[in-house]
Structures are given as structure tokens and as C-alpha cells.
N, C-alpha and C positions, 0 to 999 in steps of 0.2 A: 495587535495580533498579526502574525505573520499568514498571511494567503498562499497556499497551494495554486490558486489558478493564477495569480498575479507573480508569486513568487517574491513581494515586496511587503514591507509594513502597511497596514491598511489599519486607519482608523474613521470614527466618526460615522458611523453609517445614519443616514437619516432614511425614512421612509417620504415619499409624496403622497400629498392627501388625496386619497381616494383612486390610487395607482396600486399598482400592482411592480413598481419599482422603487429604489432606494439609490440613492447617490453617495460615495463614498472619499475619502482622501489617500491616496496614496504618495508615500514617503518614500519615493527611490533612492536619499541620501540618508536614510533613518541610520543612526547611532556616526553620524560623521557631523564634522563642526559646519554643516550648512543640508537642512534641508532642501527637497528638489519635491515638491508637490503636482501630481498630478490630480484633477476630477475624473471620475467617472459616476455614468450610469448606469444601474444592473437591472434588469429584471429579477423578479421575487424569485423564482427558479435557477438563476445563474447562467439561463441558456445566452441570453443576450446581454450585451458591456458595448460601453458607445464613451470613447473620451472624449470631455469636453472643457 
């Protein structure tokens, strides 16, 4: 899925247990012959992202 707020491929989203967040993968080289993966953290509302 392409992100609006990231503006890059984003997959994988997992939730943490008993959070009120979700960690996700983003693919800044998506559809090129070498992936470039970044993590992040979101808050369940989208207000807060913390790369990690």
C-alpha cells in the first residue's frame, strides 16, 4: 500500500500488545532491484511516527 503520509510503500503493519501503536516497514526502493527498508512506530491515530 502506497502512504499518503510517508509517501512510500508501506507494508506489514503489526499492532503491540496492549498499545495503542503499530510498527510498520517502509520500502523507500519499492519496485527497484534493491530494497531500502526503513521501521517505524505510529500511534493508532497517525498523530505520532518515531523511526527506528
Amino acid at each position: 500500500m502506497r502512504s499518503p503520509s510517508f509517501g512510500e510503500h508501506v507494508t506489514s503493519p503489526v499492532f503491540f500488545n496492549n498499545q495503542d501503536k503499530l510498527i510498520v516497514t517502509v520500502d523507500k526502493g519499492f519496485a527497484t532491484a534493491e530494497p531500502d527498508y526503513d521501521y517505524w512506530v505510529i500511534s493508532a491515530d497517525g498523530k505520532e511516527r518515531e523511526r527506528i
